[in-house]
TIMAR-917914 format. One record per residue: residue number from 0; residue in three letters; x negated, z, y of N, C-alpha, C in turn. Coordinates in pm, 1 decimal, decimal comma. Example, Ala and Ser with C-alpha at 12.3 -4.5 7.8 and 13.67 -1.06 7.14 Angstrom:
# TIMAR-917914
 num residu      n.u      n.w      n.v     ca.u     ca.w     ca.v      c.u      c.w      c.v
   0    Ala  -1319,0    780,0   -569,0  -1230,0    780,0   -450,0  -1320,0    780,0   -330,0
   1    Ser  -1285,0    708,0   -225,0  -1367,0    714,0   -106,0  -1290,0    787,0      3,0
END
This chain:
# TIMAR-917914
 num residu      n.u      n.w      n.v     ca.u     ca.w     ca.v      c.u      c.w      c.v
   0    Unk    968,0   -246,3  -6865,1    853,3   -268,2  -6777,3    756,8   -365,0  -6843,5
   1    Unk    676,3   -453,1  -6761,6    627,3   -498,9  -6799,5    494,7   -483,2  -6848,6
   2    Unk    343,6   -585,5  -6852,4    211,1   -542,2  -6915,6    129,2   -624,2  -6736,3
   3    Unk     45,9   -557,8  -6730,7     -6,4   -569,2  -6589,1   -159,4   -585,1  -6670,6
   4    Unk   -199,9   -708,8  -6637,9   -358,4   -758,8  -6693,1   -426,7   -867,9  -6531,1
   5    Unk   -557,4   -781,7  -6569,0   -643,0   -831,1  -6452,1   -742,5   -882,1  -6488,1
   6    Unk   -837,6   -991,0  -6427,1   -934,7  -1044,2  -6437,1  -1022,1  -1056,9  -6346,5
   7    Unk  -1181,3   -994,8  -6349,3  -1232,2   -950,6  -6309,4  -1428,6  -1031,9  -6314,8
   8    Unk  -1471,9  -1041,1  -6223,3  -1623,7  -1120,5  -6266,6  -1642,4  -1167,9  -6141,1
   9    Unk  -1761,4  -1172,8  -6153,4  -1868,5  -1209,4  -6070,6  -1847,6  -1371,9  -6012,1
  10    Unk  -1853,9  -1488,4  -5887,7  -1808,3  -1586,6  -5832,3  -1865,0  -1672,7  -5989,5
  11    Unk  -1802,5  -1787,5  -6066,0  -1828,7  -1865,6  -6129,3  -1840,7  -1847,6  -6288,2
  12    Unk  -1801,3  -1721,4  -6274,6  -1791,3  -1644,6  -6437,6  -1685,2  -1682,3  -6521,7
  13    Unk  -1608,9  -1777,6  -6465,8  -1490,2  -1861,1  -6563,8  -1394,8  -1811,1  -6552,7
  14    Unk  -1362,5  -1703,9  -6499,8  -1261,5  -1590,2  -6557,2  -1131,8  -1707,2  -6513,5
  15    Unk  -1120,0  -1762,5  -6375,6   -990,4  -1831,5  -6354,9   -969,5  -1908,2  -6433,0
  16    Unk  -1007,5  -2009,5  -6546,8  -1008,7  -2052,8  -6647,3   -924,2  -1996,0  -6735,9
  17    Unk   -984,0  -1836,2  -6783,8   -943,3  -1809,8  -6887,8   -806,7  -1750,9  -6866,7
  18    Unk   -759,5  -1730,7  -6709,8   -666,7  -1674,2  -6678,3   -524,9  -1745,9  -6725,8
  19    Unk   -572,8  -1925,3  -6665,5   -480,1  -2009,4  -6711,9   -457,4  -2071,6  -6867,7
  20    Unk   -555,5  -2006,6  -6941,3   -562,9  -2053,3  -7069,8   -531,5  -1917,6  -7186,4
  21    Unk   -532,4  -1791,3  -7115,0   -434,6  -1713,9  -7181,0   -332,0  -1697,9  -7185,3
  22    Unk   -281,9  -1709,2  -7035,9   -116,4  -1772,1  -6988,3    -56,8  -1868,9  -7065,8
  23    Unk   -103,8  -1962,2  -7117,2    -94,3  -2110,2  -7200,0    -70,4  -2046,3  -7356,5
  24    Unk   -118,7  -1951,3  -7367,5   -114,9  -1869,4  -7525,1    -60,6  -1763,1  -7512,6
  25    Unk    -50,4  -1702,7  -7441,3     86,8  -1623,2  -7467,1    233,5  -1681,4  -7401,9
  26    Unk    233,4  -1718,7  -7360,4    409,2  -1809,1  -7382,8    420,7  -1873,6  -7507,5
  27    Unk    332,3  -1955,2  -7551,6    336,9  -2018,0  -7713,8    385,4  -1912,0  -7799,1
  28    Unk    344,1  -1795,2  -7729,7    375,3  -1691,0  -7858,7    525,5  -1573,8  -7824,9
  29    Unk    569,8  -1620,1  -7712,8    724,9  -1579,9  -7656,6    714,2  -1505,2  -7550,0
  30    Unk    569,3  -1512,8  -7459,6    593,5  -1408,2  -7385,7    673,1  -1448,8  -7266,5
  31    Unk    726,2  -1395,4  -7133,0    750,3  -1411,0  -6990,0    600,8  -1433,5  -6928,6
  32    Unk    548,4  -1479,0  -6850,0    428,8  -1466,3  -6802,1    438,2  -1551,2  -6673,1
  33    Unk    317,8  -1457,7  -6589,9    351,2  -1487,2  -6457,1    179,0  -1452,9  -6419,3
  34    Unk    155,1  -1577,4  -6415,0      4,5  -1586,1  -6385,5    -22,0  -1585,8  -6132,6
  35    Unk   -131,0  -1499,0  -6091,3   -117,3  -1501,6  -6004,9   -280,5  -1484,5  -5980,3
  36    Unk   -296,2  -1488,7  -5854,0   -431,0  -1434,1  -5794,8   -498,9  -1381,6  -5639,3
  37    Unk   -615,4  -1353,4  -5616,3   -581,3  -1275,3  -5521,1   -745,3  -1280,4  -5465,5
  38    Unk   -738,1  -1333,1  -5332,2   -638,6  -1338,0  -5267,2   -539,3  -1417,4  -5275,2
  39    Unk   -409,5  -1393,2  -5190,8   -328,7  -1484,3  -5239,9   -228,6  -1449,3  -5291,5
  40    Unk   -139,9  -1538,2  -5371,0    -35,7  -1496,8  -5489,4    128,7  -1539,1  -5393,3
  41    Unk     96,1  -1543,1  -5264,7    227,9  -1578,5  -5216,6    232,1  -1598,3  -5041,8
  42    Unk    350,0  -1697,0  -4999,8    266,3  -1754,3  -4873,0    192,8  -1681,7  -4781,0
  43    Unk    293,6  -1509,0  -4772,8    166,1  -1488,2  -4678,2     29,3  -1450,2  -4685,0
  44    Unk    -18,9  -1385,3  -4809,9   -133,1  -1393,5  -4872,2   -211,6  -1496,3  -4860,7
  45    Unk   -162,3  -1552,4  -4910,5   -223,9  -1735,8  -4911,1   -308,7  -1726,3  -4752,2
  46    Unk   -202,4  -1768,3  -4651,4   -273,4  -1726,3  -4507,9   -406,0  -1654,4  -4515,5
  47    Unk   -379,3  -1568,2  -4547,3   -476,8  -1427,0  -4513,6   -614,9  -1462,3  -4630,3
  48    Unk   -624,1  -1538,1  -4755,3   -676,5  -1627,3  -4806,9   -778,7  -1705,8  -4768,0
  49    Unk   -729,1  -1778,0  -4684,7   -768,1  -1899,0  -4599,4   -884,4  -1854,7  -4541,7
  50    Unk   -803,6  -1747,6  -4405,2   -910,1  -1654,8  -4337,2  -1048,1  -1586,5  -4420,7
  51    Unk  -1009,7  -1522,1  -4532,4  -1112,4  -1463,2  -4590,1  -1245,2  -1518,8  -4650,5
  52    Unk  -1187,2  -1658,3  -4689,2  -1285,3  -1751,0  -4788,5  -1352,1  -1881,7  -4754,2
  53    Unk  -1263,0  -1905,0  -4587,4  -1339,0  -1987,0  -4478,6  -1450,3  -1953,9  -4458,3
  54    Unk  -1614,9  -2036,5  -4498,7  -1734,7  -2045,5  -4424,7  -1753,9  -2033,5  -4307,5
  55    Unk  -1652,2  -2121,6  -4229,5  -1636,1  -2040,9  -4073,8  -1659,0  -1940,7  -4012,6
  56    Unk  -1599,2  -1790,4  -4107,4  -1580,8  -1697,2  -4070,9  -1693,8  -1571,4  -4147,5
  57    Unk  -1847,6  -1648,7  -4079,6  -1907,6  -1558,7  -4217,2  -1960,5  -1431,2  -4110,7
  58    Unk  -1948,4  -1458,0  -3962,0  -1963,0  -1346,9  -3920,9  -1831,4  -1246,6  -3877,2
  59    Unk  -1764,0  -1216,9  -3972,7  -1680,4  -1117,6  -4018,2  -1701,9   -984,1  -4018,8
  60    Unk  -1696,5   -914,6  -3919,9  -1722,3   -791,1  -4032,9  -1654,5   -700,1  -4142,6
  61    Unk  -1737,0   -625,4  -4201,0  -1724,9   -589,3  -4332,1  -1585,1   -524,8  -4357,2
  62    Unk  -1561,3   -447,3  -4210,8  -1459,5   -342,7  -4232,5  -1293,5   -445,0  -4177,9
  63    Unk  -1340,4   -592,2  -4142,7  -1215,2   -645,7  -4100,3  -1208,1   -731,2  -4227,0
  64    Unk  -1313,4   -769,7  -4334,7  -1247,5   -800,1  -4447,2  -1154,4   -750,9  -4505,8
  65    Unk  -1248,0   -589,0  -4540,6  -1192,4   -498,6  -4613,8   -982,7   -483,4  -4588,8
  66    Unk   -958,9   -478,9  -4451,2   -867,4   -478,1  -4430,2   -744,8   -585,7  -4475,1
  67    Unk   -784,6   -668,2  -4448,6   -738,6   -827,0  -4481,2   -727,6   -860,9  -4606,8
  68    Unk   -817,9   -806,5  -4707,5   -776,8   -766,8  -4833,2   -657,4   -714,0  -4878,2
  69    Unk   -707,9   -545,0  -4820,0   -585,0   -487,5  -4809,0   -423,6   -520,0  -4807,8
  70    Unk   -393,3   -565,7  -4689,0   -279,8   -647,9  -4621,6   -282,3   -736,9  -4731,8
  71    Unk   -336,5   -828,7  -4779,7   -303,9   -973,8  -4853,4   -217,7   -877,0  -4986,2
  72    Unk   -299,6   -803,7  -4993,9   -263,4   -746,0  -5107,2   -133,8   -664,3  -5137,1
  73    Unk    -68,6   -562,8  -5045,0     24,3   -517,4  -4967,2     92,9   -617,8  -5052,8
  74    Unk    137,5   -720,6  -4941,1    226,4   -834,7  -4937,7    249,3   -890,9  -5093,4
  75    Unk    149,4   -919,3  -5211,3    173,5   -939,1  -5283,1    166,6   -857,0  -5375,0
  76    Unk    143,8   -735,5  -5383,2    256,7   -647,1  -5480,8    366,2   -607,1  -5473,3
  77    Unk    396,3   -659,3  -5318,6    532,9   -612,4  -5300,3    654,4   -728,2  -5333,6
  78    Unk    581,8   -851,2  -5318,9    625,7   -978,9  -5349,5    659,6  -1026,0  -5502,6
  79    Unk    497,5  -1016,6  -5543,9    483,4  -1049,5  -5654,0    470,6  -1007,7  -5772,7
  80    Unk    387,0   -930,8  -5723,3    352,0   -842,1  -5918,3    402,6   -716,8  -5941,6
  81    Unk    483,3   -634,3  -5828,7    598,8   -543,7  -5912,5    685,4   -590,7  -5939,3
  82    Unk    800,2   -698,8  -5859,1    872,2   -766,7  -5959,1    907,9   -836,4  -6052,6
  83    Unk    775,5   -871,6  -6083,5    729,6   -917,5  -6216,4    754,3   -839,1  -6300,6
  84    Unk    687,3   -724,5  -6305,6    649,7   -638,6  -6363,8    779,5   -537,4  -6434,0
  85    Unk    849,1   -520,2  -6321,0   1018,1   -464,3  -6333,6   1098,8   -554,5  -6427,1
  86    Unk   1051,9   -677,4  -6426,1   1144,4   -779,4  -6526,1   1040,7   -791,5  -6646,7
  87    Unk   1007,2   -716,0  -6700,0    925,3   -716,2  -6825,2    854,4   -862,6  -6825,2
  88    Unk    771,6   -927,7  -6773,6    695,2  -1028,6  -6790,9    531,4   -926,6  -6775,3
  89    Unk    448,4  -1051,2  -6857,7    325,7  -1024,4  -6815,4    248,7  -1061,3  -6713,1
  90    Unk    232,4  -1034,3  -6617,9    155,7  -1023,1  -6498,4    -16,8  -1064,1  -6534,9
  91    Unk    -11,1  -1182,3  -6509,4   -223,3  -1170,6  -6537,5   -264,2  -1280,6  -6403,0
  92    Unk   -361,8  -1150,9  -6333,0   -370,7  -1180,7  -6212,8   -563,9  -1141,6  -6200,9
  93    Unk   -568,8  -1298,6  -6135,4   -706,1  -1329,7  -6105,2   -695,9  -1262,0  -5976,0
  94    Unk   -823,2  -1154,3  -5991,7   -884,8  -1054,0  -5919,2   -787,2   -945,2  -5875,0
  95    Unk   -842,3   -804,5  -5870,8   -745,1   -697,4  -5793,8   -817,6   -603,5  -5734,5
  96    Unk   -805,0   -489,8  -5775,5   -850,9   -352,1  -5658,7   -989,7   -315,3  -5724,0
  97    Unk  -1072,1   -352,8  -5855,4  -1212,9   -355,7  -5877,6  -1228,8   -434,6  -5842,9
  98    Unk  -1204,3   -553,7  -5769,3  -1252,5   -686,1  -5715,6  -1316,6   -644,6  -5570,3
  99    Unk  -1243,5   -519,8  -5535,9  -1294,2   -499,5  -5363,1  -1361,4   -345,1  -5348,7
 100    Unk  -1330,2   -299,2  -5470,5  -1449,2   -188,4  -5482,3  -1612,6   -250,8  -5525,4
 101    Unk  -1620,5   -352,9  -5614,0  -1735,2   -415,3  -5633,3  -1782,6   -535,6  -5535,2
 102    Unk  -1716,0   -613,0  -5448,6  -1782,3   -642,2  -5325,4  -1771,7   -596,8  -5209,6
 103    Unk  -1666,4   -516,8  -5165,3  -1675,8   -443,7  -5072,0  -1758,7   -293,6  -5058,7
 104    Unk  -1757,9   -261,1  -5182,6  -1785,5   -107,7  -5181,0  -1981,4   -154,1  -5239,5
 105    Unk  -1975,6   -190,2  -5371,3  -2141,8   -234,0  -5419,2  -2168,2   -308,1  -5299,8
 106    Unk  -2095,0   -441,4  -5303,6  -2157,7   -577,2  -5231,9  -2190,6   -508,3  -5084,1
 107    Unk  -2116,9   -460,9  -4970,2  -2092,3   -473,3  -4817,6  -2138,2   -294,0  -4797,2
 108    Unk  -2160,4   -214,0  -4930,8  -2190,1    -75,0  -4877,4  -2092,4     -8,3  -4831,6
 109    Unk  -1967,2    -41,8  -4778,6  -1824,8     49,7  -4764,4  -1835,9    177,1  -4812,3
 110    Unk  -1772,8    276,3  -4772,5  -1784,6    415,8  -4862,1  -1679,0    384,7  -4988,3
 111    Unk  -1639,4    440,7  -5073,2  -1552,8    451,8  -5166,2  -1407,0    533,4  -5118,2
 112    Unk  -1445,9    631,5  -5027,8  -1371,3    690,3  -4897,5  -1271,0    683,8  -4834,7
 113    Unk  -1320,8    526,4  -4784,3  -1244,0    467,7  -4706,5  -1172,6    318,6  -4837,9
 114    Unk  -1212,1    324,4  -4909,3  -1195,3    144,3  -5006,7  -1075,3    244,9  -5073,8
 115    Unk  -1099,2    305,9  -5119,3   -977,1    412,5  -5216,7   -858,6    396,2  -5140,8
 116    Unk   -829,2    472,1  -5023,2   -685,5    538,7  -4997,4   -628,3    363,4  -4986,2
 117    Unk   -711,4    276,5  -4930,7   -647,5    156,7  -4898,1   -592,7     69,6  -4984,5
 118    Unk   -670,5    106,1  -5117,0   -613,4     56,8  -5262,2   -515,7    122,7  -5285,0
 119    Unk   -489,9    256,4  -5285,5   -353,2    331,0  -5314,7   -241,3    256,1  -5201,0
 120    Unk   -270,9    286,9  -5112,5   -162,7    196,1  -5027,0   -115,2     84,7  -4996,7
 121    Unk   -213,8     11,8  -5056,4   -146,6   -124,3  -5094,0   -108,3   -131,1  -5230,6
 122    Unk   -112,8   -104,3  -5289,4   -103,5    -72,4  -5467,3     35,6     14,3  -5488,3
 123    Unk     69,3     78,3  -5392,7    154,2    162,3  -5411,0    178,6    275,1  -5560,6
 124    Unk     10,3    295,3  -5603,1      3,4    367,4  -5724,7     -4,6    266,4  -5854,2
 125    Unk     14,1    122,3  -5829,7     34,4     28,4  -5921,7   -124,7     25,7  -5970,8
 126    Unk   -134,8     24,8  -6144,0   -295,0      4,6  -6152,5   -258,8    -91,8  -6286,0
 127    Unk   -376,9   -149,6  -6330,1   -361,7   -259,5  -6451,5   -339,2   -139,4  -6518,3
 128    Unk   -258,9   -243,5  -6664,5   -270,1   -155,7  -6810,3   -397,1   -248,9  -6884,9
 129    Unk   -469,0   -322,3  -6822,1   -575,9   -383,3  -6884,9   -656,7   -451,9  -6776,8
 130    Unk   -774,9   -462,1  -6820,5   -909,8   -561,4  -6747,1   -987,6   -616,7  -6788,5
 131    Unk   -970,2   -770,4  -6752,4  -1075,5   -813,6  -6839,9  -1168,9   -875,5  -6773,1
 132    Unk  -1318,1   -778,9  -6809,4  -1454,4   -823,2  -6704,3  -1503,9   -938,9  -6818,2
 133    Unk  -1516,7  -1070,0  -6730,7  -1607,7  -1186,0  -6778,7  -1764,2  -1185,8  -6773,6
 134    Unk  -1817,4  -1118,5  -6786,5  -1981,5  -1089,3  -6762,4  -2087,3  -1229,9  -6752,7
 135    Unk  -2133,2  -1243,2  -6661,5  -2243,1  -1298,2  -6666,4  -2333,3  -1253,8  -6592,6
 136    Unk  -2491,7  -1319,1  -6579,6  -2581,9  -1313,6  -6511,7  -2564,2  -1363,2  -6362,1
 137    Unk  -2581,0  -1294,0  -6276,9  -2562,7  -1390,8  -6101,4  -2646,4  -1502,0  -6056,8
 138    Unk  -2742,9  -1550,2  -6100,8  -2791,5  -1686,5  -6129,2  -2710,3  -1772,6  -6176,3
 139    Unk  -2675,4  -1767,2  -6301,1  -2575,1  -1867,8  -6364,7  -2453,5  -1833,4  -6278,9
 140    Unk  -2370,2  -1755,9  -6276,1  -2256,1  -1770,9  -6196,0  -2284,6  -1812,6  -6051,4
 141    Unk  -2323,0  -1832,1  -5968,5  -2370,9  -1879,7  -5831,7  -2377,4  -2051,4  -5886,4
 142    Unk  -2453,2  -2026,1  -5991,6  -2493,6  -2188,2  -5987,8  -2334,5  -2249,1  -6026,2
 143    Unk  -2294,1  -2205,0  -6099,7  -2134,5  -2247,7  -6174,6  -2058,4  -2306,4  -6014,4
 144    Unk  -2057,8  -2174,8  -5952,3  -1972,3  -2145,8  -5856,8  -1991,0  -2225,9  -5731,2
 145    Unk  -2105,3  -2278,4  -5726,7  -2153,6  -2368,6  -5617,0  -2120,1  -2508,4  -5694,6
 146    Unk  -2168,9  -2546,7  -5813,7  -2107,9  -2694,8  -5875,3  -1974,8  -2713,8  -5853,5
 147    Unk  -1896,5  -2589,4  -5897,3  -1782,1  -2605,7  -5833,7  -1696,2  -2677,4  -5739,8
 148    Unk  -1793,4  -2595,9  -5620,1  -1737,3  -2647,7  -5431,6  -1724,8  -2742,9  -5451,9
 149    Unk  -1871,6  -2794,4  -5457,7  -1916,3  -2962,7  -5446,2  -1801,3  -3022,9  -5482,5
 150    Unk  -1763,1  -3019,5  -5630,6  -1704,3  -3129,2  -5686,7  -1526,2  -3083,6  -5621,6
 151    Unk  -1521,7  -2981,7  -5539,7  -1368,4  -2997,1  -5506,2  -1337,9  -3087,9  -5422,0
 152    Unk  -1210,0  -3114,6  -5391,4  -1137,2  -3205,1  -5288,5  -1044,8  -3133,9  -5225,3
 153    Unk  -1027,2  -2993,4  -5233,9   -967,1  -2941,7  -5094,5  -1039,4  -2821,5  -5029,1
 154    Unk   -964,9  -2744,3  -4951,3  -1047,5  -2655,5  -4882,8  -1217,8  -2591,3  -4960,7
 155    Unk  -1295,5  -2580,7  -4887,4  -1402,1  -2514,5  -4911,4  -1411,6  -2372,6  -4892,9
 156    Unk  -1382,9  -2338,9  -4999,7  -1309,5  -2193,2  -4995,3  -1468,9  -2117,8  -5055,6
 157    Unk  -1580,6  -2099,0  -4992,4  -1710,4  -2061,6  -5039,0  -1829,2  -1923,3  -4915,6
 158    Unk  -1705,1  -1850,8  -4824,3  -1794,4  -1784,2  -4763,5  -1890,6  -1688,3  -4875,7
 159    Unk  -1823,9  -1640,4  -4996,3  -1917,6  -1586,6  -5063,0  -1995,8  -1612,7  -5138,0
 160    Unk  -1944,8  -1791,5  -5194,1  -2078,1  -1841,3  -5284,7  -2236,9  -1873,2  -5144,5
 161    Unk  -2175,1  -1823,4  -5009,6  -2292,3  -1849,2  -4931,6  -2348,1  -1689,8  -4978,4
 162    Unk  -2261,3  -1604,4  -4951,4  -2417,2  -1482,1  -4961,6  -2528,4  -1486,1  -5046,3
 163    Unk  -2638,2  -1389,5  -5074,1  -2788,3  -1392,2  -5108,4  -2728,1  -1382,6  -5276,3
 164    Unk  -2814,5  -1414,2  -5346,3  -2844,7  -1357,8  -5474,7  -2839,5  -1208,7  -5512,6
 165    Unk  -2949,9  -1152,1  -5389,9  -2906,7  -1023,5  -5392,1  -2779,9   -911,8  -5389,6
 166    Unk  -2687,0   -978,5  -5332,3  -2538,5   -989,7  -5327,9  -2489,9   -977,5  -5421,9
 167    Unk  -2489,6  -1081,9  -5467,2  -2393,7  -1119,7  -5645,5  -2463,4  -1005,8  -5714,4
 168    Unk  -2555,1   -996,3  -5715,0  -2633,6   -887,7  -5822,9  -2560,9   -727,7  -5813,2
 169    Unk  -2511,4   -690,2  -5681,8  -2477,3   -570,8  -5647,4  -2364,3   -585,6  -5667,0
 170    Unk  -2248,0   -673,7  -5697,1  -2122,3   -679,8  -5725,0  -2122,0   -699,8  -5855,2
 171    Unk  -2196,4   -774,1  -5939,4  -2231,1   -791,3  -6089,5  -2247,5   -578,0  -6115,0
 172    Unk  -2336,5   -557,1  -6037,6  -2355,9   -415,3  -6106,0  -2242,4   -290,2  -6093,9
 173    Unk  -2195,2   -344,0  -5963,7  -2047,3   -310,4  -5920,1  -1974,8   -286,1  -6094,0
 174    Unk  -1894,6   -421,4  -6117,3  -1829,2   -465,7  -6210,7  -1908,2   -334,5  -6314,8
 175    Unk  -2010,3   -352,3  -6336,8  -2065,7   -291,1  -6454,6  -2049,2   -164,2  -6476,5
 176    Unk  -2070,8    -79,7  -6372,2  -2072,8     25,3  -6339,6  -1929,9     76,0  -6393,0
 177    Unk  -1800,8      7,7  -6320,8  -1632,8     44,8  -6314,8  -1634,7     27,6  -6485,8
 178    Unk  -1683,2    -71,4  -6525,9  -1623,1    -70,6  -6673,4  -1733,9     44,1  -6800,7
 179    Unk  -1825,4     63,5  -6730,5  -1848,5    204,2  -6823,2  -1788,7    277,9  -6761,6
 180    Unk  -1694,7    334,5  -6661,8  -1635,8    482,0  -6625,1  -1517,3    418,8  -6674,6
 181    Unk  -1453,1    301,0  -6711,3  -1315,4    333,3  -6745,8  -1340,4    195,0  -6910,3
 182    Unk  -1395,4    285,6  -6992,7  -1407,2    199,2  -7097,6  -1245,9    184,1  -7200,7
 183    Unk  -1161,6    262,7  -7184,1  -1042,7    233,1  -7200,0   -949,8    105,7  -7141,8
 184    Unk   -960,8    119,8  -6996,5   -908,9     -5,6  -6923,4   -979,1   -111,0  -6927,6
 185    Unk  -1107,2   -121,4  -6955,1  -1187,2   -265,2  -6965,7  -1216,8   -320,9  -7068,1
 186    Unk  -1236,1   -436,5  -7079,7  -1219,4   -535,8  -7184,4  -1346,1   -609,5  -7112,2
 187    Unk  -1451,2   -541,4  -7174,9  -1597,9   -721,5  -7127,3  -1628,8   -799,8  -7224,0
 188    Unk  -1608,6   -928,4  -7161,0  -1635,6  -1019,8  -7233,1  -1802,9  -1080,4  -7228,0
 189    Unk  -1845,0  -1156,4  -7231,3  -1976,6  -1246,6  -7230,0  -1920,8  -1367,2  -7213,2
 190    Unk  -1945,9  -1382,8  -7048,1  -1904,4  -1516,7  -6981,1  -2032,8  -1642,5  -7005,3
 191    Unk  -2116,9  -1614,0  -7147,6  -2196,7  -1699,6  -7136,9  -2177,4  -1781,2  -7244,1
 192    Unk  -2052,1  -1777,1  -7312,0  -2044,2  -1853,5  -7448,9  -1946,1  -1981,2  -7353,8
 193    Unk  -1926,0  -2047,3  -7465,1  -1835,6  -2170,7  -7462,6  -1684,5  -2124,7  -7438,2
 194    Unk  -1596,7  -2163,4  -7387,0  -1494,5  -2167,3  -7322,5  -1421,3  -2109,5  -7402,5
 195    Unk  -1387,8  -2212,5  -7508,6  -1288,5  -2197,2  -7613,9  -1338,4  -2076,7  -7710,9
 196    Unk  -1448,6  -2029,3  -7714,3  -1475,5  -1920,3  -7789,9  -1442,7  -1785,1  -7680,7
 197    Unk  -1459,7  -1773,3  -7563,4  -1429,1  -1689,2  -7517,7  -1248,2  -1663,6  -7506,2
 198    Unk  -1192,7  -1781,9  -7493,2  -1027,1  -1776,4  -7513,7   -967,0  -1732,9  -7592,9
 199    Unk  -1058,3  -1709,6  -7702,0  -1036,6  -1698,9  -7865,3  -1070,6  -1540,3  -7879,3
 200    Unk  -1185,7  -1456,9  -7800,4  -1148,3  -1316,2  -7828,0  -1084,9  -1226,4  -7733,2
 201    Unk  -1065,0  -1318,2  -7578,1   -978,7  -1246,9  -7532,4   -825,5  -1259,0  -7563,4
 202    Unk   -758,8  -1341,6  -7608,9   -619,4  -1398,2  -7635,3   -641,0  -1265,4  -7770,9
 203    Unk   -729,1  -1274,9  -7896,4   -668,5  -1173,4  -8013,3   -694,5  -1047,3  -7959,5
 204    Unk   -760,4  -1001,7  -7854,0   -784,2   -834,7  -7849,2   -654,2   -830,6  -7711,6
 205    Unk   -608,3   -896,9  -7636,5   -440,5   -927,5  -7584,6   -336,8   -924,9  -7706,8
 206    Unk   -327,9   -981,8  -7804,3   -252,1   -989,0  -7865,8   -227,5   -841,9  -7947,2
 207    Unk   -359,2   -784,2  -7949,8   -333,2   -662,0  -8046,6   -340,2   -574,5  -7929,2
 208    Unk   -355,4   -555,0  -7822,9   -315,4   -458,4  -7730,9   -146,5   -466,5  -7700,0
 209    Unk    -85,9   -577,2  -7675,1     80,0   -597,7  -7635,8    158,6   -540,5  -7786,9
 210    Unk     92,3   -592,5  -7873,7    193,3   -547,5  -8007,4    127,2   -411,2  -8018,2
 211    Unk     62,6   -358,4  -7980,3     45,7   -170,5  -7959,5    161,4   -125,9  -7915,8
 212    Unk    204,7   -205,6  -7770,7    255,0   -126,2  -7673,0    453,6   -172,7  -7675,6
 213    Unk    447,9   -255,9  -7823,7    547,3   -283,9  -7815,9    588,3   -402,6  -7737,3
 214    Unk    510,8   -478,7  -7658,2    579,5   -626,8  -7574,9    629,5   -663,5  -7652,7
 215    Unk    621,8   -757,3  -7774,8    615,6   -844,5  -7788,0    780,7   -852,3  -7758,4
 216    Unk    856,9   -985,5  -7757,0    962,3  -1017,7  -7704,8   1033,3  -1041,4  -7877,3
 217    Unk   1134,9   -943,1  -7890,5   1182,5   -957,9  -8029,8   1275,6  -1083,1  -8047,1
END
């Protein structure tokens, strides 16, 4: 079986960065790795993607996100990251099921109630063996996350860099909240240093978690 690692933070907190730049360091070092994200991760996700992160669609409501999540998600664990996972590779996948308890459940007010059974059922019981929260302030990440858009050249994938400040703040506290109740599964970083220094303590506290658990590829 494989090692199931998630990445987790607030819109502009780098984390997709570091996703592709731990991926980049652990193959150097022999692993299988199978970098993914979410929404997303495979065509029909992707679709359901589109829908979610279109400006278009900002009068949505809360409980037909929530769903659409769901479903995207469905589709790509069933696609993607258990069979990954069954072929002993490492799985490190931008955003998962604290991604929609902290904007759906902090951010949109959802009960936990109703956000739960829907994570089990799309999850099919599947949970990370690791998480790694990128921490920042929601000022700086908004601002990151909006320089961003601007400078892209394809879709404008930004219904949530439109919500309030107040927003980001309740999904920032979201995040915060999940990683003091599961200080075993989380890994926070400080998304306010320089790039390459943050690559540098999440890649060695990865490296000494996989050779715990036995990965490494003999």
């Amino acid at each position: 079986m494989g090692y199931f690692i998630t990445f987790e933070g607030i819109e502009g907190c780098g984390k997709t960065t570091q996703v592709r730049l731990l991926g980049e360091r652990l193959e150097a070092l022999g692993y299988r790795v199978v970098t993914t994200r979410e929404p997303g991760g495979c065509p029909i996700s992707d679709q359901i993607r589109s829908i979610l992160l279109d400006a278009g669609n900002r009068g949505m409501q809360p409980l037909t996100e929530l769903l659409l999540y769901a479903a995207a998600r469905a589709q790509h664990v069933a696609e993607v990251i258990r069979p990954a996972l069954e072929s002993g590779c490492v799985v490190l996948c931008d955003r998962f099921t604290d991604a929609t308890i902290a904007y759906q459940s902090f951010g949109r007010g959802i009960g936990r109630a109703t956000i739960d059974p829907l994570n089990t059922l799309a999850c099919q019981d599947l949970l990370p063996d690791l998480t790694i929260l990128i921490d920042c302030d929601a000022e700086v990440g908004l601002a990151r996350a909006r320089q961003r858009i601007e400078a892209a050249t394809g879709p404008r994938e930004e219904r949530f860099e439109l919500e309030s400040l107040e927003f980001h703040r309740r999904v920032r506290d979201g995040y915060l909240s999940l990683a003091e109740r599961e200080p075993g599964r989380f890994l926070r970083v400080n998304g306010n240093g320089a790039v390459a220094g943050i690559a540098d303590v999440i890649g060695e506290q990865v490296r000494q978690r996989l050779k715990a658990v036995n990965h490494a590829i003999q």
